[in-house]
C-alpha positions in Angstrom: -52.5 -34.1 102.7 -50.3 -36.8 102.1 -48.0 -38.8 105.1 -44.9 -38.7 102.7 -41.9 -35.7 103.7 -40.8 -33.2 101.3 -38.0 -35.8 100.2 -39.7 -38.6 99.2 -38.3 -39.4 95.7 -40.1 -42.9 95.5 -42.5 -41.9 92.7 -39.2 -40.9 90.5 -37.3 -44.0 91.4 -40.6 -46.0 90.5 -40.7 -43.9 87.5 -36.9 -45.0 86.4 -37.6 -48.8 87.4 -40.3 -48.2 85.1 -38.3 -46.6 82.0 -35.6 -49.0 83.0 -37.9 -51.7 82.3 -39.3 -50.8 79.0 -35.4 -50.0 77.7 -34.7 -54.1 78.6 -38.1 -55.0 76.8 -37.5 -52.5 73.7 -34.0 -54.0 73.2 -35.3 -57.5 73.4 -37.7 -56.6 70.7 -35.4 -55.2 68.5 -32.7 -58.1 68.9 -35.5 -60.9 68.6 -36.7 -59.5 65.0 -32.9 -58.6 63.6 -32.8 -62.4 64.5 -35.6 -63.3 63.1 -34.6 -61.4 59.6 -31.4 -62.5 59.8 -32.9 -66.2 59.7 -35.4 -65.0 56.6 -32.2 -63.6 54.5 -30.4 -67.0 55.5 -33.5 -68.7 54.5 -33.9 -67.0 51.2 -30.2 -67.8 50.2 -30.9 -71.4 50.8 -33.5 -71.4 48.6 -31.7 -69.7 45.8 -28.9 -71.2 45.9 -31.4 -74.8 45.6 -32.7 -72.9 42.5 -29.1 -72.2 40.9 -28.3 -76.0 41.7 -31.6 -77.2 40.4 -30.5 -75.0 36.8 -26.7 -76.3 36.7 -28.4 -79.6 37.2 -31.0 -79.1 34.3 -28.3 -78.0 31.9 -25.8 -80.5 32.6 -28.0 -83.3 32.7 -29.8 -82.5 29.2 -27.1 -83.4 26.8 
């Protein structure tokens, strides 16, 4: 038999520290790679708009 009364919640409220826990860890998973895709779009405009630049470049350069 265990020492602990008929009211001792302590394995719920170690329980909800517990799911609290993972919440904070899932949401600074999801906001780390939303930032880390946001920076790949931004990176992949960069690069295009280099590419369009490089073309205007090309054609205006070749008379």
């Amino acid at each position: 038999m265990t020492h602990r009364d008929w009211y001792d919640d302590s394995d719920y409220v170690r329980a909800v520290e517990q799911s609290e826990h993972m919440n904070r860890v899932g949401w600074k998973a999801i906001a780390a790679v939303t930032g880390l895709l946001g920076i790949a779009v931004i990176g992949v405009v960069v690069v295009c708009l280099a590419g369009v630049v490089a073309m205007a470049y090309v054609v205006v350069a070749n008379p």
